[in-house]
C-alpha positions as CSV (number, residue, x, y, z in Angstrom):
1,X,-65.1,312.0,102.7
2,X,-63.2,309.0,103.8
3,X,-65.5,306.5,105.7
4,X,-63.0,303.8,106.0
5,X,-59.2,302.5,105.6
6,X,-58.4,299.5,105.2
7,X,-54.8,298.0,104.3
8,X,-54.4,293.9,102.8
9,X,-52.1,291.5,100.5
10,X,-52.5,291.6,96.7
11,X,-54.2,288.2,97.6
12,X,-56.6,289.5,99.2
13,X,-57.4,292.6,97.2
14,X,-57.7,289.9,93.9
15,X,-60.7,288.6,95.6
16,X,-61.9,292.1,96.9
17,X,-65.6,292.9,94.6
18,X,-64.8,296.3,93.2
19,X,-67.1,298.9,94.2
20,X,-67.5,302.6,92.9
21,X,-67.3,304.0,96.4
22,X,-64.1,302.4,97.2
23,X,-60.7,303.7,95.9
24,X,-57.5,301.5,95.8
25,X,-53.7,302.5,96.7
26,X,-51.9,299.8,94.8
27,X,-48.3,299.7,96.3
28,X,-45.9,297.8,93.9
29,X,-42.2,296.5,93.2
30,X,-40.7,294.6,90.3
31,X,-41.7,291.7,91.6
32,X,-45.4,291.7,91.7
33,X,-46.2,294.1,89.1
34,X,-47.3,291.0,86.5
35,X,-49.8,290.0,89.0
36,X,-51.6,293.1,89.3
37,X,-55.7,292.9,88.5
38,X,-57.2,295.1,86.2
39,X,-58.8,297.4,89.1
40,X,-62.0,297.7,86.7
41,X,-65.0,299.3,89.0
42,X,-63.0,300.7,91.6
43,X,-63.5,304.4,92.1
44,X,-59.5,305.7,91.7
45,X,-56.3,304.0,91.8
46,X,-53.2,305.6,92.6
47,X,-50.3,303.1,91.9
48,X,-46.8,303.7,93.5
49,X,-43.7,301.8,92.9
50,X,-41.7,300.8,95.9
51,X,-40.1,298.5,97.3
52,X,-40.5,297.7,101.3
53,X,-36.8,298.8,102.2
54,X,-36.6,300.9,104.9
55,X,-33.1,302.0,107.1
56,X,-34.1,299.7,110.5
57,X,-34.4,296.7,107.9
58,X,-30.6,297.6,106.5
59,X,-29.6,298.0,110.3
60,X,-28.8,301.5,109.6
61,X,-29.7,304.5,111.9
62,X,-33.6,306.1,111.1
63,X,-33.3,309.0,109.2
64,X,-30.0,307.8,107.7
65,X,-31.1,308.0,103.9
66,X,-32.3,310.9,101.4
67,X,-35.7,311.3,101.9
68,X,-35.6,311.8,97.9
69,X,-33.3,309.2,97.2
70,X,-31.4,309.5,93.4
71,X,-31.2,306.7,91.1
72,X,-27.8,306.1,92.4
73,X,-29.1,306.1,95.6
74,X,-32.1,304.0,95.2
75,X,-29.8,301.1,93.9
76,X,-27.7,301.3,96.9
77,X,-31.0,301.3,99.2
78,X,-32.8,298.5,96.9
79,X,-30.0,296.4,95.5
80,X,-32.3,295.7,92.5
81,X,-32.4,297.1,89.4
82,X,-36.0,299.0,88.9
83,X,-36.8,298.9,92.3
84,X,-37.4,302.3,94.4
85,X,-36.9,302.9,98.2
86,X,-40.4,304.7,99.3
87,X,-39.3,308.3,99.3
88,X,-41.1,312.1,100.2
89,X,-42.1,312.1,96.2
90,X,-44.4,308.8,97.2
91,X,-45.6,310.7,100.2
92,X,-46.6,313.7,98.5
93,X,-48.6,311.5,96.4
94,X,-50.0,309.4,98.8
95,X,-51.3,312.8,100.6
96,X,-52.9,314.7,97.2
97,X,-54.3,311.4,96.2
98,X,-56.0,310.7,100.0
99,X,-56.7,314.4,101.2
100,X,-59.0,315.0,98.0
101,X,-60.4,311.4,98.3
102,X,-61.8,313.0,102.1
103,X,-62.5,316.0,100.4
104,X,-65.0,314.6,98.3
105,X,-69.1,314.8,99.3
106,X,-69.7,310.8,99.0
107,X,-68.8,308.7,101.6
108,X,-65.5,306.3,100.2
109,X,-63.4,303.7,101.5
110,X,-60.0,303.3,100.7
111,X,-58.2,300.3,100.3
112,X,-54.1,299.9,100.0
113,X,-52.4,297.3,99.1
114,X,-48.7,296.0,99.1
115,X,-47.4,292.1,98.2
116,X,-47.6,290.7,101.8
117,X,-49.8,293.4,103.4
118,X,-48.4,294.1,106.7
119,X,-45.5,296.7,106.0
120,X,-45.8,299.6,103.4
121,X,-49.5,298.9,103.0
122,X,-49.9,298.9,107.0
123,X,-47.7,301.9,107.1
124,X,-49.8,304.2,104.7
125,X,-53.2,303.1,106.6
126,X,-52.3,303.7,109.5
127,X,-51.4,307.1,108.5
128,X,-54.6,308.0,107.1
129,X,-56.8,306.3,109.1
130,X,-55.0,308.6,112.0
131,X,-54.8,311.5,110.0
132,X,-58.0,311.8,109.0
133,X,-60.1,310.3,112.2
134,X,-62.0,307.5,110.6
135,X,-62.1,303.5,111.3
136,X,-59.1,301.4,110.5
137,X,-59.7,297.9,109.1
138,X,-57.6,295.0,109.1
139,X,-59.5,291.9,108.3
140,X,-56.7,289.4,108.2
141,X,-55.6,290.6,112.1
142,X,-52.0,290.9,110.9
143,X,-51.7,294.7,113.1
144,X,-49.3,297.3,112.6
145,X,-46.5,295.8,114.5
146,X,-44.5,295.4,110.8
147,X,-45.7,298.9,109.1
148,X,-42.8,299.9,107.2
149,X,-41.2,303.3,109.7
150,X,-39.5,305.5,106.9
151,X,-43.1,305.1,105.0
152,X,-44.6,306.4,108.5
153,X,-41.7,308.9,109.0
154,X,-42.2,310.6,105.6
155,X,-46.2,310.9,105.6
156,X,-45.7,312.2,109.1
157,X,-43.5,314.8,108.2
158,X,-45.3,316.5,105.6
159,X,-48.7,316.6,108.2
């Protein structure tokens, strides 16, 4: 079962000790992917790429874009070339991978991560941490004021 949550930068999750009772979220775009660590010793890793894009940061109205954006779409959305709006396929994911993480008999902390650590990272944590009733850490102090909303809205709306 899930013991803790807590979200940070890549930065910080380079200089994390792995540990075979914690399992890592690695959230990744194009432009960070070359910087990734290994993740050796870490209990599972679900990676996911996307990019933090969201409809608030394009000024558009919430709820605006596909929630399973195509390839046509995502290059609207991203502007970049290999780059992928967070979308209800990364949701569904992110819920599989956490629900049977908590459905496990050991204790296990999960860690996510994202290239700053304050938006998609933030978003998914606080999420589970709610979700599933258990202690929400965030080390660096940065809060939850930037967690990325269409990340939120889609986890939310599978719940």
């Amino acid at each position: 079962m899930l013991k803790s949550v807590e979200f940070m930068s890549l930065k910080a999750l380079k200089s994390l000790v792995p540990s075979a009772d914690t399992a890592v979220i690695s959230i990744r775009d194009s432009s960070s992917v070359r910087e990734l660590p290994l993740f050796t010793g870490f209990l599972e890793v679900l990676p996911l790429d996307m990019l933090d894009v969201c409809e608030e940061h394009s000024l558009q109205e919430a709820r605006g874009w596909a929630d399973e954006p195509t390839y046509e779409q995502h290059l609207l959305y991203c502007e970049i070339p290999d780059n992928f709006a967070p979308s209800l396929s990364h949701a569904q994911a992110i819920r599989a991978f956490v629900c049977r993480l908590h459905e496990r008999g050991d204790e296990i902390d999960l860690v996510i991560h994202c290239s700053a650590g304050v938006s998609r990272s933030a978003a998914v944590a606080s999420w589970a941490a709610e979700h599933f009733n258990v202690a929400l850490l965030d080390r660096a102090g940065v809060g939850l004021s930037e967690a990325n909303p269409r990340i939120l809205r889609l986890l939310t709306a599978l719940a």
